[in-house]
C-alpha positions in Angstrom: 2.4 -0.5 12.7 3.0 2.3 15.4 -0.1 3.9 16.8 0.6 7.2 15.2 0.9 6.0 11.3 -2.5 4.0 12.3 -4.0 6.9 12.7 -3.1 8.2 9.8 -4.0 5.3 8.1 -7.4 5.3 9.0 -7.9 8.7 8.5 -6.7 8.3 5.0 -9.1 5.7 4.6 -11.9 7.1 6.3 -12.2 10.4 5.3 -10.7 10.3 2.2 -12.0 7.1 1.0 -8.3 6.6 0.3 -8.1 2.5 0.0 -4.6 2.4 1.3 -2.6 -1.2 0.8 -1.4 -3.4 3.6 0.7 -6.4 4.2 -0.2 -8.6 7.3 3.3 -9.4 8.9 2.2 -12.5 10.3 0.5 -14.2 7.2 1.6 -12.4 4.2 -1.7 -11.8 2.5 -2.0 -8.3 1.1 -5.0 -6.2 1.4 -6.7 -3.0 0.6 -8.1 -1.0 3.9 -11.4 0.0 3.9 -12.5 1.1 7.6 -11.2 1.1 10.9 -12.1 -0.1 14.4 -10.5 2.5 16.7 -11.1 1.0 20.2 -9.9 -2.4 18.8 -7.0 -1.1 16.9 -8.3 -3.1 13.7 -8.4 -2.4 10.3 -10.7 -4.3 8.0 -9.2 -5.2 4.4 -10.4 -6.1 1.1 -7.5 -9.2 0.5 -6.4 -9.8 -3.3 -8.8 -12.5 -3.6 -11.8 -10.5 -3.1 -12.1 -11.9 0.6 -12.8 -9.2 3.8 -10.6 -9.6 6.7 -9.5 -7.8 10.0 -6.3 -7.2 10.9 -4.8 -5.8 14.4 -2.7 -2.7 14.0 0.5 -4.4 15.4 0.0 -7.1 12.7 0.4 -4.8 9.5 2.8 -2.7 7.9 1.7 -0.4 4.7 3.2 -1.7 1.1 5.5 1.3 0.1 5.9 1.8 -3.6 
């Protein structure tokens, strides 16, 4: 994902403890955001299977209803 919808990602899920659902391009595996690590560009999902994970911005894309 671009820098810019990052952002806005992480503010959704930051300060609007919005959980905000992401697909990881290179794996598949969907997850549910629930912080961010701005100097690394992460952001660290809840996967389906209950499982935490990180995930580099350029490696997700939001899931779009």
């Amino acid at each position: 994902m671009k820098e810019q919808h990052y952002q806005q990602v992480c503010y959704r899920t930051e300060q609007r403890d919005e959980g905000v659902v992401l697909k990881n391009l290179k794996t598949g595996e969907k997850g549910v955001s629930f912080g961010c690590t701005l100097a690394g560009e992460t952001v660290q999902v809840r996967l389906e299977n209950g499982e935490l994970d990180s995930w580099e911005r350029k490696e997700c894309s939001e899931m779009t209803h």
